[in-house]
MARLUM-790365 format. One record per residue: residue number from 1; x, y negated, z of N, C-alpha, C in turn. Coordinates in nm, 4 decimals. Example, Ala and Ser with C-alpha at 12.3 -4.5 7.8 and 13.67 -1.06 7.14 Angstrom:
// MARLUM-790365
(bapa 1, (1.3190, 0.5690, 0.7800), (1.2300, 0.4500, 0.7800), (1.3200, 0.3300, 0.7800))
(bapa 2, (1.2850, 0.2250, 0.7080), (1.3670, 0.1060, 0.7140), (1.2900, -0.0030, 0.7870))
This chain:
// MARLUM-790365
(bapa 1, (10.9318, -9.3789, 8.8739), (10.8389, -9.4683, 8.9412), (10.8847, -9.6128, 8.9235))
(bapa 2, (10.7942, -9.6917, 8.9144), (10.8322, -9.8229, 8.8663), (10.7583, -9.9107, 8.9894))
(bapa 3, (10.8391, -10.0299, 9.0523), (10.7460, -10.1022, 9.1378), (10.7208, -10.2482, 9.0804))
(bapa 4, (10.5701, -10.2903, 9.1122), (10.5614, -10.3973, 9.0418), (10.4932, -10.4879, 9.1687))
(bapa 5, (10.5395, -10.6202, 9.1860), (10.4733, -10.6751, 9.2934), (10.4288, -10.5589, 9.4107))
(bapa 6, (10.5229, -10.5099, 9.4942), (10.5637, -10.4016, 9.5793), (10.4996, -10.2823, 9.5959))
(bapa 7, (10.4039, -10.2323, 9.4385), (10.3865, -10.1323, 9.4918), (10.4483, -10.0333, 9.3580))
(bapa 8, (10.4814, -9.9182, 9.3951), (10.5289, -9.8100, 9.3366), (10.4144, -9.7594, 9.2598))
(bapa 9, (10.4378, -9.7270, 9.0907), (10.3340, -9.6500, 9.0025), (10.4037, -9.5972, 8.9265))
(bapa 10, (10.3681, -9.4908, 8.8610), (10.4143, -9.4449, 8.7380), (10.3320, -9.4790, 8.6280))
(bapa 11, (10.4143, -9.4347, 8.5441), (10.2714, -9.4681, 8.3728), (10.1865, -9.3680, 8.3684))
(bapa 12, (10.0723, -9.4269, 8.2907), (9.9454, -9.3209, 8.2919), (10.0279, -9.2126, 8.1602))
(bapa 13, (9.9835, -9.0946, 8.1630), (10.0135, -8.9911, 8.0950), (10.0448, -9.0481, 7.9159))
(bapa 14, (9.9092, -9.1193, 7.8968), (9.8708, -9.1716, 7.7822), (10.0171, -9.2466, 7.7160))
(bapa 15, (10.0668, -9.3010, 7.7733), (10.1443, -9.4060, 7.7232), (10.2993, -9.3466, 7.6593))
(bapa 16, (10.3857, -9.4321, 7.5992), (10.4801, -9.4040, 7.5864), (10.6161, -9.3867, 7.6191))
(bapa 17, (10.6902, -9.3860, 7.6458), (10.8391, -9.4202, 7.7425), (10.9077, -9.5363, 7.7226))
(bapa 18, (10.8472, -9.6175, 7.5441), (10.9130, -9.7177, 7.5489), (10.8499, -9.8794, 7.6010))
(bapa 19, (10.7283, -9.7903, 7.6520), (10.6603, -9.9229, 7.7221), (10.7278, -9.9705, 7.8342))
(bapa 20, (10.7572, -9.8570, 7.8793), (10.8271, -9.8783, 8.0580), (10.9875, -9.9721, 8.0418))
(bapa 21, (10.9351, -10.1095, 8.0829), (11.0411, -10.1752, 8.1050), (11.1989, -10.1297, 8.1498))
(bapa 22, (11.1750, -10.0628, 8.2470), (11.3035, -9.9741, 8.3141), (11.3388, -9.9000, 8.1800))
(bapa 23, (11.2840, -9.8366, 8.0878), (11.3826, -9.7750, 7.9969), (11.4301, -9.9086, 7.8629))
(bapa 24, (11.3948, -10.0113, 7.8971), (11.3975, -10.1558, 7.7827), (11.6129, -10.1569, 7.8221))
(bapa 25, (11.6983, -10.1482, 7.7080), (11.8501, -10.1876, 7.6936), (11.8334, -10.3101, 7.7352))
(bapa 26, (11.7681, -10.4189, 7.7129), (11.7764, -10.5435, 7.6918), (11.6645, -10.6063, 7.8137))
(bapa 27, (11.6975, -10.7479, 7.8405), (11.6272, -10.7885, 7.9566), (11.4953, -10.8677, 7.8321))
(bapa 28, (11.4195, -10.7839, 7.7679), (11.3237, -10.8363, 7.6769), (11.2238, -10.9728, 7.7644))
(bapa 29, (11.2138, -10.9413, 7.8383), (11.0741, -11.0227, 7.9399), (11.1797, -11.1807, 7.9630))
(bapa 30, (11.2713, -11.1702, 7.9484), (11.3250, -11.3361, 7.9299), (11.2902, -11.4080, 7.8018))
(bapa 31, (11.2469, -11.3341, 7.6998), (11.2299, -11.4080, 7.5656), (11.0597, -11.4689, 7.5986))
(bapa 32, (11.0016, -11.4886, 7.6920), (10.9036, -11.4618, 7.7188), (10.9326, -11.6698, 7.7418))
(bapa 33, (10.8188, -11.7233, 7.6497), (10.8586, -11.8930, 7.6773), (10.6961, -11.9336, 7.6925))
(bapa 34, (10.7003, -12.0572, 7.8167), (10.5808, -12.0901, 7.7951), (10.4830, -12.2094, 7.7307))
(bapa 35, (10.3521, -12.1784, 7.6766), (10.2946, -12.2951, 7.5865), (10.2246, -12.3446, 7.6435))
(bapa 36, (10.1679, -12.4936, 7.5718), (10.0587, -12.5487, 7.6315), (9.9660, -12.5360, 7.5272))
(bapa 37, (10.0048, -12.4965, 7.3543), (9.8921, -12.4820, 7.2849), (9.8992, -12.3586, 7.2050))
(bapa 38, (9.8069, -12.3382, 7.1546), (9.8157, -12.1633, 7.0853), (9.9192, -12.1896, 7.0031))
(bapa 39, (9.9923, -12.0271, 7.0433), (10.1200, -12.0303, 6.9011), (10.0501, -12.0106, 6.7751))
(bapa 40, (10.1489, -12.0584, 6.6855), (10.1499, -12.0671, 6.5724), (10.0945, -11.9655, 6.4948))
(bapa 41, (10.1492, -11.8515, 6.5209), (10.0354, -11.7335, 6.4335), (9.9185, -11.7060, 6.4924))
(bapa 42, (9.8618, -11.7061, 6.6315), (9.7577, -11.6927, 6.6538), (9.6820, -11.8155, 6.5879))
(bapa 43, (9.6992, -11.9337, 6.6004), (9.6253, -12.0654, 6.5186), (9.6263, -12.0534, 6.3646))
(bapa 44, (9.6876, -11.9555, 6.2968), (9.7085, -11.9191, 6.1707), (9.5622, -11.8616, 6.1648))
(bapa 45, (9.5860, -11.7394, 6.2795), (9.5022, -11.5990, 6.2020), (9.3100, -11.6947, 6.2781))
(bapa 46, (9.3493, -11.7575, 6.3828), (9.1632, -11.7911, 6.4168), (9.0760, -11.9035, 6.2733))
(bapa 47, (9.1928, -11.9631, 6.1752), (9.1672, -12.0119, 6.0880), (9.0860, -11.9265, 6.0038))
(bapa 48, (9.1218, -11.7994, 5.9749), (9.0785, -11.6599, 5.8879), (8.9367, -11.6349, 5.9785))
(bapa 49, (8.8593, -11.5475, 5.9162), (8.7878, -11.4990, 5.9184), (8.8517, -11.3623, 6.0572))
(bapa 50, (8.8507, -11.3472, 6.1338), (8.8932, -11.2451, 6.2154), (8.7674, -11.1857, 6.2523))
(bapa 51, (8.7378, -11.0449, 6.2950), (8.6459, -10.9676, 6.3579), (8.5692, -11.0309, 6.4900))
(bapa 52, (8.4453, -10.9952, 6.4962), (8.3902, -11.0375, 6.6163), (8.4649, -10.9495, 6.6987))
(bapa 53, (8.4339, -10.9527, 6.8134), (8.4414, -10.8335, 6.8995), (8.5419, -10.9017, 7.0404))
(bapa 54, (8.5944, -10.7991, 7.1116), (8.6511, -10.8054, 7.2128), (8.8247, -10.8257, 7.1637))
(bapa 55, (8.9075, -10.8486, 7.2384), (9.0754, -10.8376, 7.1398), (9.1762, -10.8540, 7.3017))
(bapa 56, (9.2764, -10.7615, 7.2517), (9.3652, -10.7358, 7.3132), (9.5216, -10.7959, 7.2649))
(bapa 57, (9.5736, -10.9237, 7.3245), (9.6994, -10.9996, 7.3281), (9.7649, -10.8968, 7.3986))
(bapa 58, (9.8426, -10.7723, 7.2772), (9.9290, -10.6807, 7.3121), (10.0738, -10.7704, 7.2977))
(bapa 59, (10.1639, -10.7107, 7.4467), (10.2651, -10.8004, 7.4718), (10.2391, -10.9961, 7.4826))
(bapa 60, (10.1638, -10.9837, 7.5653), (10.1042, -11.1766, 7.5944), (10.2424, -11.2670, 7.6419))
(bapa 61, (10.2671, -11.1813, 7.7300), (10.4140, -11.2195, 7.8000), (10.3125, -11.2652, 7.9658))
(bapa 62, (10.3221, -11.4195, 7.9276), (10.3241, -11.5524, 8.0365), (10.1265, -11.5542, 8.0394))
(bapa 63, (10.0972, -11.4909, 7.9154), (9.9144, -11.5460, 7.8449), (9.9181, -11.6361, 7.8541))
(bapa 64, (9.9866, -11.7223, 7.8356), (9.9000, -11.8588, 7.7660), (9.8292, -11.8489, 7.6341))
(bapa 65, (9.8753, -11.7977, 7.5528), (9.7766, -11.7528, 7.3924), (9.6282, -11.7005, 7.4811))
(bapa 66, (9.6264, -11.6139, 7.5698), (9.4837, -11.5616, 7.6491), (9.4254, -11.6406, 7.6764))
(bapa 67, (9.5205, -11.7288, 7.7456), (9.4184, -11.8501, 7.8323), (9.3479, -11.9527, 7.7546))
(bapa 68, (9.4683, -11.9997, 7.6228), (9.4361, -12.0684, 7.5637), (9.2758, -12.1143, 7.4801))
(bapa 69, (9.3266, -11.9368, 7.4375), (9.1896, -11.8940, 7.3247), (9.0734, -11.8445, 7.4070))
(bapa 70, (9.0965, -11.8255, 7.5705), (8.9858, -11.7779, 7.6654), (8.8540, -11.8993, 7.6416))
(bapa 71, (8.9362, -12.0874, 7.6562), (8.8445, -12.1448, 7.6024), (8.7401, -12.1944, 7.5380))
(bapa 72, (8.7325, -12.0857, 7.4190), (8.6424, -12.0522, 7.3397), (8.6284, -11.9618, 7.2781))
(bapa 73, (8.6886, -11.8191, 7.2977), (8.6174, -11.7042, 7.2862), (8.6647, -11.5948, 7.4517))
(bapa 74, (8.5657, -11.5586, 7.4783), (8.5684, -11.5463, 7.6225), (8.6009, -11.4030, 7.6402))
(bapa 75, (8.5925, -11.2950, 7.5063), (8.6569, -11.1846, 7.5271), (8.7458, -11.1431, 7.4831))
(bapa 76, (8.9346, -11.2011, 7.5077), (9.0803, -11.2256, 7.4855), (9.0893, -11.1804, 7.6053))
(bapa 77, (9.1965, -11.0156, 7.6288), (9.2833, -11.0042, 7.6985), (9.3779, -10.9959, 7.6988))
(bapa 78, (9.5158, -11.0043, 7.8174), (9.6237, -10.9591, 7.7551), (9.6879, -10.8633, 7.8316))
(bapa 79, (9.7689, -10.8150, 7.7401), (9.8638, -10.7007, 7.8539), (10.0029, -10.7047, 7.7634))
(bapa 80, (10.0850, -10.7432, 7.9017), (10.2523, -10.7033, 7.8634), (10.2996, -10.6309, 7.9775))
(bapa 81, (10.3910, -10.5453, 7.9479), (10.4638, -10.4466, 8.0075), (10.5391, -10.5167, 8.1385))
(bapa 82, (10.5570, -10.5740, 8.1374), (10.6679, -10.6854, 8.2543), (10.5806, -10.7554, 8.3250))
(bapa 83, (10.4833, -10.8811, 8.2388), (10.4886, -10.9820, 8.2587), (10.2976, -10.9813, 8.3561))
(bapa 84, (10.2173, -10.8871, 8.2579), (10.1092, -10.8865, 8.3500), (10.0982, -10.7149, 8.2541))
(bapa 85, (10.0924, -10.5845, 8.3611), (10.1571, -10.4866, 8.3203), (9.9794, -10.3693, 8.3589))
(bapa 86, (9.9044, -10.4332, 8.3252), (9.7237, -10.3878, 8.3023), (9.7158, -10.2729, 8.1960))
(bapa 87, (9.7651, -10.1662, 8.2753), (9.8047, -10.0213, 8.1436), (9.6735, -9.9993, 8.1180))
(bapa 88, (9.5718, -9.9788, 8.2343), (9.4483, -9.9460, 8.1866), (9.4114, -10.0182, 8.0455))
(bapa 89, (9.4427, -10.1546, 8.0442), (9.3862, -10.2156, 7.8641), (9.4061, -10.1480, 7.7470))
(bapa 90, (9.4862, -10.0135, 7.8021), (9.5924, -9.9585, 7.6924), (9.4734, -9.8217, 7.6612))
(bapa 91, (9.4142, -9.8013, 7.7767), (9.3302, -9.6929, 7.7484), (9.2025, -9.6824, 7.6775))
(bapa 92, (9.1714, -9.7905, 7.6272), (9.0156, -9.8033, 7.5059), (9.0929, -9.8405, 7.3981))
(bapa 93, (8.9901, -9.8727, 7.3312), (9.0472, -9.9319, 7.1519), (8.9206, -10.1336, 7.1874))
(bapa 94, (9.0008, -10.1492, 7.0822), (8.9722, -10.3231, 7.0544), (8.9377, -10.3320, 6.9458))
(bapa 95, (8.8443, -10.4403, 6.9082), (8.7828, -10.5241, 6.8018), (8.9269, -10.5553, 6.7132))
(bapa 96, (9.0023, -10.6300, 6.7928), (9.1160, -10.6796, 6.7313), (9.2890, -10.6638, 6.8532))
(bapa 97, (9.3302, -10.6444, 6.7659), (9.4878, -10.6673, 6.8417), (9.5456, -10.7510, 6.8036))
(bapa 98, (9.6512, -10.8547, 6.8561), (9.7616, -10.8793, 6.8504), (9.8904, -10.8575, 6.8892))
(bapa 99, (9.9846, -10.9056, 6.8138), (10.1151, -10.8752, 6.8513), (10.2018, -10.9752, 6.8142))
(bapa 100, (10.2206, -11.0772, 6.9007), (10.2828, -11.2030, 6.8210), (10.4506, -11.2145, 6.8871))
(bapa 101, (10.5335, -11.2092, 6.7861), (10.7091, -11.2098, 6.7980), (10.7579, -11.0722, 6.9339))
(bapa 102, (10.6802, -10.9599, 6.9434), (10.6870, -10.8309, 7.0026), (10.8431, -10.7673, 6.9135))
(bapa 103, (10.7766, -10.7749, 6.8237), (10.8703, -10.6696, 6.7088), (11.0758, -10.7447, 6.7127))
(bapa 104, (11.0056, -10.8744, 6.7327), (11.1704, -10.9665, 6.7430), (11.2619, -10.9110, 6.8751))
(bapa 105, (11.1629, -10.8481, 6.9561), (11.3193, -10.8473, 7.0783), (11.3215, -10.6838, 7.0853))
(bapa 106, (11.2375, -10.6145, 7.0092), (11.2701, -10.4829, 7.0285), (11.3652, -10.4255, 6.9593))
(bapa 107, (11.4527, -10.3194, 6.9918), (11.5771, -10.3113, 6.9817), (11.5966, -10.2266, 6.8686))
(bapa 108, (11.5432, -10.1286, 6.8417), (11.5850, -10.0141, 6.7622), (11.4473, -10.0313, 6.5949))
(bapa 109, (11.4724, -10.0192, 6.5293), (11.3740, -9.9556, 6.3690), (11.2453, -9.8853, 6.4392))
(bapa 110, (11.2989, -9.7871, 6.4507), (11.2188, -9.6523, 6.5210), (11.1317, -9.6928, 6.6362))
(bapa 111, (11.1234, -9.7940, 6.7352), (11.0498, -9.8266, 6.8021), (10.9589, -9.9238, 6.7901))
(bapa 112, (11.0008, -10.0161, 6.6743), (10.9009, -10.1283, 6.6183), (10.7762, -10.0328, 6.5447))
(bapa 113, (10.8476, -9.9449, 6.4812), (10.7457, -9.8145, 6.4267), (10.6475, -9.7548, 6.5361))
(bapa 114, (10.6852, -9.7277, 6.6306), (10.6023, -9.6624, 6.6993), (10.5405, -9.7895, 6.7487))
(bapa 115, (10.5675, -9.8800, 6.8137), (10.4923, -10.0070, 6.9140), (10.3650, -10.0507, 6.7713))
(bapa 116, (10.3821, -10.0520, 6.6441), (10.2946, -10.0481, 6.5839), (10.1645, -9.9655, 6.5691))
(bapa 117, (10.2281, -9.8419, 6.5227), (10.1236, -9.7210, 6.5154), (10.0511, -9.7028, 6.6850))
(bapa 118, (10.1352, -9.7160, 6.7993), (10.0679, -9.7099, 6.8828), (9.9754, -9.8238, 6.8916))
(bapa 119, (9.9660, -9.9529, 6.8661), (9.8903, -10.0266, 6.9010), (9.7371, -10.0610, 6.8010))
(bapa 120, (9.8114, -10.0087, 6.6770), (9.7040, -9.9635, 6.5792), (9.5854, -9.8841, 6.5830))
(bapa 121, (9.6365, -9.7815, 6.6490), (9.5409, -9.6917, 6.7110), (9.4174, -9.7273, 6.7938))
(bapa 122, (9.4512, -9.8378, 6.8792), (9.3645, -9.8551, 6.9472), (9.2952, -9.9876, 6.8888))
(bapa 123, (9.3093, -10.0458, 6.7704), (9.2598, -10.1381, 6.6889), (9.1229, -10.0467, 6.6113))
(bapa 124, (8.9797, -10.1116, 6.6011), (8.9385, -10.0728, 6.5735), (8.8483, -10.1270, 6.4145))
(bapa 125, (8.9391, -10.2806, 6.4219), (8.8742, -10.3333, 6.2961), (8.9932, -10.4057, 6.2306))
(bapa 126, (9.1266, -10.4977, 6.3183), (9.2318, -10.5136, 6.2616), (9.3398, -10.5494, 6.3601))
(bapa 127, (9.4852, -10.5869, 6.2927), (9.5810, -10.5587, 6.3847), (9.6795, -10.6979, 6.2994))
(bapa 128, (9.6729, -10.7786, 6.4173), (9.7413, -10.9050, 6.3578), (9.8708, -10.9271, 6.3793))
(bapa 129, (9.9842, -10.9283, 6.3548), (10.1422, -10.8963, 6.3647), (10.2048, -11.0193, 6.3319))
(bapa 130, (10.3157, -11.0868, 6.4451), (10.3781, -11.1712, 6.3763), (10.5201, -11.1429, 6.3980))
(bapa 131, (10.6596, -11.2286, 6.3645), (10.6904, -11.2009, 6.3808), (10.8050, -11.3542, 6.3298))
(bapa 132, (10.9510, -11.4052, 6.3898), (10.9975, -11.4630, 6.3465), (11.0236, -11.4827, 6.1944))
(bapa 133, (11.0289, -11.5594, 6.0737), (11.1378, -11.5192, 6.0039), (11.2443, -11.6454, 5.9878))
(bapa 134, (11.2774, -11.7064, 6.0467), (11.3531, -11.8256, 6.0703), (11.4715, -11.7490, 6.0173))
(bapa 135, (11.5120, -11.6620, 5.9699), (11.6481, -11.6202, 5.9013), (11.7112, -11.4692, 5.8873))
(bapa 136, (11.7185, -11.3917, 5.9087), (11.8267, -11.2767, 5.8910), (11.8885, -11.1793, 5.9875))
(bapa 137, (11.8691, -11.0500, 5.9846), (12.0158, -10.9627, 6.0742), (11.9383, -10.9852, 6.2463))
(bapa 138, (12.0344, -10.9609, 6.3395), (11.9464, -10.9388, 6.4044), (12.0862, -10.9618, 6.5090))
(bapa 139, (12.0919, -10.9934, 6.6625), (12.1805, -11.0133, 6.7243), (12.1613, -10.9931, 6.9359))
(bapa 140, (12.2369, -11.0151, 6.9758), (12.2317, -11.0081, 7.1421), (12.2404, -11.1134, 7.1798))
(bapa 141, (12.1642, -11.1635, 7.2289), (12.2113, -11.3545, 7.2925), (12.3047, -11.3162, 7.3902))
(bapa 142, (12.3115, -11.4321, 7.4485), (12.4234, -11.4882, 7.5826), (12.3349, -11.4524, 7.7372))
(bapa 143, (12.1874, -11.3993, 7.6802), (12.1409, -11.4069, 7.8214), (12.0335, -11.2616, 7.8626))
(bapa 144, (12.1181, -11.1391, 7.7640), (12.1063, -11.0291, 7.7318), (11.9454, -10.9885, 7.6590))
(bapa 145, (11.9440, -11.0598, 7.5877), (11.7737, -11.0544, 7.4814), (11.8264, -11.0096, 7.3691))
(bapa 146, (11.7737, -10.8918, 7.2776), (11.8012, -10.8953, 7.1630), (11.7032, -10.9799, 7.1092))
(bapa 147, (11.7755, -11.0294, 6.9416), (11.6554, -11.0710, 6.8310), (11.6965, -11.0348, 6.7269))
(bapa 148, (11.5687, -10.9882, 6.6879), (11.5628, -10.9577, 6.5144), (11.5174, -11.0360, 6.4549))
(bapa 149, (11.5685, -11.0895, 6.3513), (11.5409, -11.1878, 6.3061), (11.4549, -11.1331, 6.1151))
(bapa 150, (11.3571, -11.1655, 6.0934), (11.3284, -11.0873, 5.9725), (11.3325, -11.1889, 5.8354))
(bapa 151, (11.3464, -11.1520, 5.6843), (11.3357, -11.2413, 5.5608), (11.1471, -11.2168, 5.5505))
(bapa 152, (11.1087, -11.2761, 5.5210), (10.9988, -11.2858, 5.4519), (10.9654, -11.1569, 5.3812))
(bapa 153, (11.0796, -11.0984, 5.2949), (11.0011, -10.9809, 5.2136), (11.0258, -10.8665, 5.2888))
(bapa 154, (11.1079, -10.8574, 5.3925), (11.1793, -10.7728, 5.4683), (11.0566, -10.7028, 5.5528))
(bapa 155, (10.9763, -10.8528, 5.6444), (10.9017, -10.8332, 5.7341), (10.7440, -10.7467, 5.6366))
(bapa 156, (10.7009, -10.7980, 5.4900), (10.6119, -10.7382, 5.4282), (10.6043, -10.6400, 5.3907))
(bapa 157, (10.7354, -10.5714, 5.3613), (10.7987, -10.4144, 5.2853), (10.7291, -10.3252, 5.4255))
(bapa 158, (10.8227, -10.3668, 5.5453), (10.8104, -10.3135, 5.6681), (10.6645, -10.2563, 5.7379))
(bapa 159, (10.6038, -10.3320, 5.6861), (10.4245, -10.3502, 5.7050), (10.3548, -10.2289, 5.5989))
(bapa 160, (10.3713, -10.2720, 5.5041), (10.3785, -10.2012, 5.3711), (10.4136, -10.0249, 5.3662))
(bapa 161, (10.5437, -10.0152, 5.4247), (10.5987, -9.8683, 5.4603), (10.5312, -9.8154, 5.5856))
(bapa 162, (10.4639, -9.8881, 5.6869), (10.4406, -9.8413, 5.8098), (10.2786, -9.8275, 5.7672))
(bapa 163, (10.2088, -9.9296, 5.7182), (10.0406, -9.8737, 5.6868), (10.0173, -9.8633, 5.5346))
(bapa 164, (10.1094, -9.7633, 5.4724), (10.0872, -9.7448, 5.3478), (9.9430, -9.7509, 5.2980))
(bapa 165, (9.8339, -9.7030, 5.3545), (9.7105, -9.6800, 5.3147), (9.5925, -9.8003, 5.3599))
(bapa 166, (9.6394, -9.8604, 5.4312), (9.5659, -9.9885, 5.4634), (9.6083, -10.1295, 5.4080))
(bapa 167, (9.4579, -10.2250, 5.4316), (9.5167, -10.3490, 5.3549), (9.6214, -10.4241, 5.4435))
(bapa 168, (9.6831, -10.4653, 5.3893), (9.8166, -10.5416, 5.4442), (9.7941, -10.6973, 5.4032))
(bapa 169, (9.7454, -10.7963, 5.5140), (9.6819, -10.9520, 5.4206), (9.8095, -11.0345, 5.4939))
(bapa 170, (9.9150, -11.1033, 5.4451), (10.0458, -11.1663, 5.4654), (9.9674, -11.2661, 5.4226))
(bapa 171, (9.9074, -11.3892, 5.5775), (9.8277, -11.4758, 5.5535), (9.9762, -11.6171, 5.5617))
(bapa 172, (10.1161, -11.5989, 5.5998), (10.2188, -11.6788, 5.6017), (10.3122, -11.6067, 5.6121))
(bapa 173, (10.4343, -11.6317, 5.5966), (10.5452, -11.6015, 5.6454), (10.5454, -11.5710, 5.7575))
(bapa 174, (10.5764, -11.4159, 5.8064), (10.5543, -11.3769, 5.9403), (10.4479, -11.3663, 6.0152))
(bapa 175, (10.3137, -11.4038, 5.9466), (10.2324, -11.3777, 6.0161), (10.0837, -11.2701, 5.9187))
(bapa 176, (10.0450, -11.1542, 5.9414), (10.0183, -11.0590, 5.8776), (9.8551, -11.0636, 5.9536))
(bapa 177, (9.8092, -10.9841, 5.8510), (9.6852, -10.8958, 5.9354), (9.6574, -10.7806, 5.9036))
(bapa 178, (9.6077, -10.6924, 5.9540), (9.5971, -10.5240, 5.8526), (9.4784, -10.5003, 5.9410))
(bapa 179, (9.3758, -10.4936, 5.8315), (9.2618, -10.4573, 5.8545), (9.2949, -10.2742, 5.8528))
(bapa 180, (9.1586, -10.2141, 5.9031), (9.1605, -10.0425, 5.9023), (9.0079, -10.0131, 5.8096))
């Protein structure tokens, strides 16, 4: 059972174990910083041609990217596990997903794999991924956050091996889209 703003819930059946903060090694929800203008890969990918539809800011953190882009497209939600923890969003599929620097504080190979395929799933036209690559290797800060830090071809291979059969569009460094 997990309590959030004092009340006690468990996860809906649907979900996974590595959503649930309480099983997170790392205090992930501190990497969580706040903006006053859309980050950088979301202002990448609204440049592109993106899907009409409704879209889900998987892992938002703080939403400011929600709020931001609420301005002018009015159906942006978000849901993060910690920060605003709306499991129900988890239970339909979306026009579009995002996932912007998610993959950087998660800890293990094997779970960036799954936080993908799971969020893919519920993508119903594409799935926009970013992700640092400011350098290399991957480490524990001083204020218990991991980061992974990815190369450029590292982060595309990765994409590449995980939706072998779909298009994979690497619109910058670190910032992807994979249509279905």
């Amino acid at each position: 059972m997990r309590q959030i703003q004092g009340n006690l819930f468990s996860l809906p059946s649907y979900l996974p174990e590595w959503i649930n903060p309480d099983n997170w090694t790392t205090s992930r929800w501190r990497t969580a910083i706040s903006r006053k203008k859309i980050s950088v890969p979301l202002r990448i990918c609204l440049e592109t041609k993106l899907p009409e539809g409704d879209w889900l800011d998987f892992g938002c953190w703080r939403g400011d990217d929600v709020s931001n882009i609420s301005l002018f497209r009015s159906n942006i939600y978000g849901f993060d596990p910690y920060w605003q923890p709306e499991f129900e969003l988890l239970s339909r599929n979306w026009s579009v997903i995002s996932c912007v620097y998610v993959l950087n504080v998660v800890e293990t190979h094997n779970e960036r794999i799954q936080v993908l395929r799971f969020i893919f799933e519920r993508a119903r036209n594409a799935l926009i991924v970013a992700v640092r690559c400011d350098g290399s290797g991957e480490k524990l800060t001083n204020i218990n956050t991991f980061q992974k830090y990815f190369t450029r071809m590292e982060f595309a291979d990765f994409l590449e091996a995980v939706f072998p059969e779909n298009e994979v569009n690497i619109l910058r460094p670190g910032v992807a889209i994979i249509k279905k």
